[in-house]
Structure formats: C-alpha cells, structure tokens
C-alpha positions in Angstrom: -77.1 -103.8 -156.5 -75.7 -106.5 -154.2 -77.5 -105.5 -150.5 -81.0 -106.6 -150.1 -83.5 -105.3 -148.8 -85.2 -106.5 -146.0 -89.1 -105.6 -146.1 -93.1 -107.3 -144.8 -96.0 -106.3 -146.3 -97.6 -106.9 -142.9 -95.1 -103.9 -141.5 -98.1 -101.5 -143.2 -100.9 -103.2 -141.7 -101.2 -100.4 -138.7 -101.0 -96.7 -137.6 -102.5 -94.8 -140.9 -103.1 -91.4 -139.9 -99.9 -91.1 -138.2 -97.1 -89.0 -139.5 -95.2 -92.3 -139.2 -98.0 -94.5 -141.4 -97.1 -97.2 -143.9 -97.2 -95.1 -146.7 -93.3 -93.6 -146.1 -92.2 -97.2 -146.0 -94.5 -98.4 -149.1 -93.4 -95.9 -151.8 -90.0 -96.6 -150.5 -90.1 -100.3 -151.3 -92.1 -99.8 -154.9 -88.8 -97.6 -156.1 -86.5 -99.7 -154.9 -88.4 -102.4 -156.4 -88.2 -100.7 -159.9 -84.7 -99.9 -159.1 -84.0 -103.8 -159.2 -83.0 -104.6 -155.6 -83.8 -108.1 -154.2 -85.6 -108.2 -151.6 -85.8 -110.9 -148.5 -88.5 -111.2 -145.9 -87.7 -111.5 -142.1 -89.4 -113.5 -139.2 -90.2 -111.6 -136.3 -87.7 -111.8 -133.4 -88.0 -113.5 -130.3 -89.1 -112.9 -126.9 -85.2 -113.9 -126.0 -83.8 -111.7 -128.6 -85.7 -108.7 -127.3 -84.9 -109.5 -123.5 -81.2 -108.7 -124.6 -81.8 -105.1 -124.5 -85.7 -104.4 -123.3 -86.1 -104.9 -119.7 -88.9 -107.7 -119.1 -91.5 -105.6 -117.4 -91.1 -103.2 -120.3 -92.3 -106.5 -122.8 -94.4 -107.4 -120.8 -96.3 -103.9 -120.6 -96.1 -104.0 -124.5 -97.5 -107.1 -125.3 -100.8 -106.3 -122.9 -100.9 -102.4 -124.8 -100.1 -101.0 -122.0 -97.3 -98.4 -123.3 -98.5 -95.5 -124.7 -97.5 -91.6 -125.6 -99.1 -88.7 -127.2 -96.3 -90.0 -130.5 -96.4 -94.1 -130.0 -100.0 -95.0 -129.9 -100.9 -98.8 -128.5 -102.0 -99.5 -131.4 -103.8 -103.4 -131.5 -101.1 -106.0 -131.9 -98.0 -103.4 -132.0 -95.9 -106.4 -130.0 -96.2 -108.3 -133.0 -95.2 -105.2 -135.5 -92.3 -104.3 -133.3 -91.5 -108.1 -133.2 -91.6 -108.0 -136.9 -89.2 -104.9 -137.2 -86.9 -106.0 -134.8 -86.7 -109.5 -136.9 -85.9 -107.5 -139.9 -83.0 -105.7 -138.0 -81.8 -109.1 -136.9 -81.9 -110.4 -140.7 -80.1 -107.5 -142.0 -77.4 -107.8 -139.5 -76.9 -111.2 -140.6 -76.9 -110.2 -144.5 -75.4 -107.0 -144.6 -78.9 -106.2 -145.6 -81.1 -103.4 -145.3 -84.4 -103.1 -143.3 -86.9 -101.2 -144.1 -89.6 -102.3 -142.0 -91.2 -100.3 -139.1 -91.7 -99.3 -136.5 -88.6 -97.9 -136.0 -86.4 -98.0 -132.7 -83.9 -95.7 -131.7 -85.7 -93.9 -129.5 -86.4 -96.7 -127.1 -84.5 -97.2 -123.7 -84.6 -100.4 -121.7 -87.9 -99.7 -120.4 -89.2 -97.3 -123.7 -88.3 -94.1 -122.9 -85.1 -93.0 -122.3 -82.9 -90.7 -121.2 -85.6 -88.2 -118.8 -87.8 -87.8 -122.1 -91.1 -88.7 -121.9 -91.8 -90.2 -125.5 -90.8 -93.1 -127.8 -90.8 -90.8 -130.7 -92.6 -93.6 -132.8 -90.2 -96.4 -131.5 -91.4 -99.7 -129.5 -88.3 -101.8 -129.6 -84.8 -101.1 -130.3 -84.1 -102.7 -133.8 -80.5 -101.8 -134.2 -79.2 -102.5 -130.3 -81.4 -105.6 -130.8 -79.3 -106.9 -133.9 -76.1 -105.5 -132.4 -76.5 -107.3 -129.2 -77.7 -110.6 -130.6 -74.7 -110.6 -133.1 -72.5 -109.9 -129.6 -69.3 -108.8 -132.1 -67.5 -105.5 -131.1 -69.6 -102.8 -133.0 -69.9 -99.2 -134.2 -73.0 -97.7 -134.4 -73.6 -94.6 -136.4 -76.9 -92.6 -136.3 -77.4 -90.8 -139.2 -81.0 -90.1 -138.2 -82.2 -86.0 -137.3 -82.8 -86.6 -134.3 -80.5 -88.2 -131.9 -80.7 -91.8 -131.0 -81.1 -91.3 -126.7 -82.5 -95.0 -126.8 -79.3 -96.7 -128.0 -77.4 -94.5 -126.6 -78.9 -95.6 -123.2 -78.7 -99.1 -124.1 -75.3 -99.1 -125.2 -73.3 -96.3 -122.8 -70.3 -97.8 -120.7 -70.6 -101.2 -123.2 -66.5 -101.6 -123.6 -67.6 -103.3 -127.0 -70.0 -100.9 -128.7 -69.1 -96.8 -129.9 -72.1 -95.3 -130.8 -71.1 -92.1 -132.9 -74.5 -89.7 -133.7 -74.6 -86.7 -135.8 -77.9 -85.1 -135.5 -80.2 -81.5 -135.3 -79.8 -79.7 -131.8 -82.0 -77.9 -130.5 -84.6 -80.8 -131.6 -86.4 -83.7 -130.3 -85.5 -85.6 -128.2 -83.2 -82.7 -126.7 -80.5 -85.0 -125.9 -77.0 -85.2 -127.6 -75.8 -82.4 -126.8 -72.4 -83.7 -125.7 -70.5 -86.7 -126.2 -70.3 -88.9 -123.3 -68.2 -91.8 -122.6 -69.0 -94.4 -125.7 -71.6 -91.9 -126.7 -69.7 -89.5 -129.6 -72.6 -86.6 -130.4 -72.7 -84.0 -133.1 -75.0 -81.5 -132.7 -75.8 -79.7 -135.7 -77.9 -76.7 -136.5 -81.0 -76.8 -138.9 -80.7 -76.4 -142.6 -76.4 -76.9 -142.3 -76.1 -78.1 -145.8 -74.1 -80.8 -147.2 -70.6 -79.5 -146.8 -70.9 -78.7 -143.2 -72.3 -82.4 -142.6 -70.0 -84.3 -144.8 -66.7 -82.3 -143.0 -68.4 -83.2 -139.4 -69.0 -87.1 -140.6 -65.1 -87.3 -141.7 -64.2 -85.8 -138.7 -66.7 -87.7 -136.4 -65.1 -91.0 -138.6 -61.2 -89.9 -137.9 -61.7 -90.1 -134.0 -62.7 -93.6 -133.9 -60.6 -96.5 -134.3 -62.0 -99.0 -136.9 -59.7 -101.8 -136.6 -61.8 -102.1 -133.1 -65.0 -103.4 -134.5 -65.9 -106.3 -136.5 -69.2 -104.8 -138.0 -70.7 -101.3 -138.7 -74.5 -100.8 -137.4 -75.9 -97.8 -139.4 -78.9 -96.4 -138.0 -80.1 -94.6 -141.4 -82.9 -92.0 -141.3 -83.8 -89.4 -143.9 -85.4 -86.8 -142.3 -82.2 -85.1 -142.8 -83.4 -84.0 -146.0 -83.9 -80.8 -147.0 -87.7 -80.1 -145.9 -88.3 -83.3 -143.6 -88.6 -83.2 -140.1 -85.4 -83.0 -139.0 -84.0 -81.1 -141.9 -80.3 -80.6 -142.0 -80.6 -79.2 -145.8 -79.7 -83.0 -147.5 -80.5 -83.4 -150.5 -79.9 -87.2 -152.8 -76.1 -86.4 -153.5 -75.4 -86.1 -149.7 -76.4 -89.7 -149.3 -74.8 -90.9 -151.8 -71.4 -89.4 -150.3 -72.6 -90.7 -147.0 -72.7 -94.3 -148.7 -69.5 -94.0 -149.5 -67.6 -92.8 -146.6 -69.2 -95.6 -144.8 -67.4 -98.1 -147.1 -64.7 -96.9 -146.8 -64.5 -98.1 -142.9 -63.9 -101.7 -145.0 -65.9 -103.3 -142.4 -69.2 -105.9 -142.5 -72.0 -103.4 -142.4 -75.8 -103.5 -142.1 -78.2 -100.6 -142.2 -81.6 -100.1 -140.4 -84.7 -97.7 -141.2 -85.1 -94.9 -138.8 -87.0 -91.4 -140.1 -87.7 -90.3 -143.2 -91.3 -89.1 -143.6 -91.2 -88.0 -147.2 -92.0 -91.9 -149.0 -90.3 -91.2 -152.3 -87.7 -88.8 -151.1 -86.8 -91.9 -148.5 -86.8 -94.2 -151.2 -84.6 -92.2 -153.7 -82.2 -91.7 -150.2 -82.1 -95.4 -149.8 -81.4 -96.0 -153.4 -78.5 -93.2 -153.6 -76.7 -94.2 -149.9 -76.6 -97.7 -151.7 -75.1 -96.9 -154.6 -72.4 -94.5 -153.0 -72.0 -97.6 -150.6 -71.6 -100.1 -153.2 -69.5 -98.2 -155.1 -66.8 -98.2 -153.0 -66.6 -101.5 -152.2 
C-alpha cells in the first residue's frame, strides 16, 4: 500500500477508562502493521499552527487544564496530546498520509465548543481545519464520521475557499447538521440506513460539488458508522472500501484524518479496506 500511516506511541499515554482510550487506536495500528503499511511519526504542531483556527484565550485555557466537559476530561498534559494529534494531521496533509493519532478534533469550534452545544465530544483541537488552514490551498472537506462535524463546520462556514460536505446520523450528538448551510453541505441520515442508502447519498452529495475547485481533498474519516458503533449507520468493511474508492475518483491530492471509531479492530479492518478501495482506483 502506498499511503502511510501517520501514528505516536505517546498518542496512548492518557485517558484509559474512557470510551475514547488508547486501545481503539492501538489495535488499529497492530493490523495495519501486519497488513504491511509504513508508518511515519509526526512532531507536534505549533502554538502558530493552532492560532490559525483556535482562538488564543481558548489555548491558552487548554494549556493551564482549564477546559473541561462531562466527555473531554483535562486530562494532565492534554495540550501536548492535542499538540501531537494536530501535528499528525499537519504531516498527513503534507504526505497524503493517514493519521491515526488522537485525540480527535471535529468537534471543536474556535473556542472548543461549537455551535450552542455544550461538549467537545472527545475533541481538544481541530486536526483537520488545522492542516487545512496551514496548507491555505482551496479545499473540500468531507466528514464521513457519525456524527456531524459542528466544529469545522464553524471554523470553516462563509470560507470562499473551503466546502465542507458531511454525511452523518440525525437525530444524534451533537444535534447539529440538520441542514446545509452556505459552504456547510449536510446529510442527515437515519440510524442503521445500510450501505446502499449511504453510498447513493455520498454520489449524490459528490455530484453537487465542483471538484475542479479544490486543490486537495481533507477526509475527516470515522468508523463509528459501522454497524454496532456508536453512531451506527449499518456499515459494514465493504462499505468502506466503496467509500475509498469514490473518493479517488475526485482525482485530487487527498489526506485522511482519524475521527470515531470505538470498536479497535473493526476501525483497523475500516482503515485497511477505505485504503485499498482508495488505492485501487488510483
């Protein structure tokens, strides 16, 4: 397989009890390990790479521990975790890679929560809006996390150079989504909607945006779409792997970032089968 894999062992070094812990991320990288990917290790970003989308107050609050909810714990040291993730999203971007490092990100706004909601939903820093805006080429985003992506949607509404295009489960956390606004293309889908119905709404949600536009393709890729997780939309490997593929087909530069996914080896088997479905249509 030609994309790498961007990955830390120190990304596992907090948060073990949680639903999002290191162990989703860990038996992700051991299969695609075994699988034969090469892997490359990021540096953490910079304070001036996260002051393009996070609001200084908002840093400064995270560095002292000072930003906390009942699902983003201030956990000791979390600046320099996020700062690690958000590295990895800024080395992908530059290698077409993919990070799998945490936490993830699309759930934070300029100042953490966004949108009127009152949690992070497990996300400190905005990996992906942080690589987009530090790349500063015309993008397209698309969310194929669960739930929908209100942080970079906030970030990135009224850009002129950024579409961010989100298919997610409605009614679910956050609760936003609902309708596409501006920049902002939503699709709301019910739980459990299968592969067909998701696969017709991606082609569709594909058809109404103009490629030749952007210069790279952002993929914010969660898993909890699979059938059981905790956003289920009834995926299953297969659906990935026709997911990989439709994104090639956009023939643009494209880098992918680790949302959800809370089901390790499922997430790793997803990563492994989006890949290959990319890959093969290159």
């Amino acid at each position: 397989m030609n994309t790498k894999i961007i990955f830390a062992e120190k990304c596992l070094g907090y948060g073990a009890w949680h639903i999002e812990g290191p162990q989703r991320i860990k038996t992700a990288q051991e299969i695609l390990k075994e699988k034969g990917y090469q892997f490359l290790e990021p540096a953490p970003a910079t304070e001036e790479d996260l002051l393009k989308v996070h609001d200084a107050e908002y840093i400064w609050n995270l560095k002292k521990g000072l930003v906390e909810d009942a699902d983003t714990p201030a956990y000791d040291n979390i600046y320099e975790y996020a700062r690690l993730s958000a590295g990895s999203a800024l080395l992908a971007a530059k290698t077409n890679g993919f990070s799998i490092t945490r936490p993830p990100g699309h759930h934070a706004g300029k100042n953490g929560a966004a949108l009127g909601v009152h949690t992070r939903g497990f996300c400190y820093l905005n990996n992906i809006a942080i690589a987009v805006k530090n790349l500063n080429k015309p993008a397209l985003i698309l969310d194929i996390d669960g739930h929908h992506g209100n942080g970079t949607q906030e970030i990135f509404q009224g850009d002129a150079k950024t579409v961010y295009v989100s298919l997610h489960r409605h009614p679910h956390y956050p609760g936003t989504g609902a309708r596409t606004e501006g920049n902002s293309i939503n699709f709301p889908l019910p739980a459990d909607c299968g592969e067909n119905m998701y696969l017709k709404t991606l082609d569709h949600a594909l058809s109404m945006v103009d490629v030749n536009k952007f210069e790279v393709v952002a993929v914010s890729a969660g898993f909890d779409t699979h059938m059981g997780d905790l956003a289920s939309l009834g995926l299953t490997e297969n659906s990935y792997n026709e997911i990989g593929k439709r994104i090639a087909a956009l023939k643009k530069p494209t880098f992918f970032v680790l949302e959800g996914g809370y089901m390790g080896e499922k997430n790793g088997q997803d990563i492994d089968q989006l890949l290959r479905g990319f890959e093969a249509k290159q």
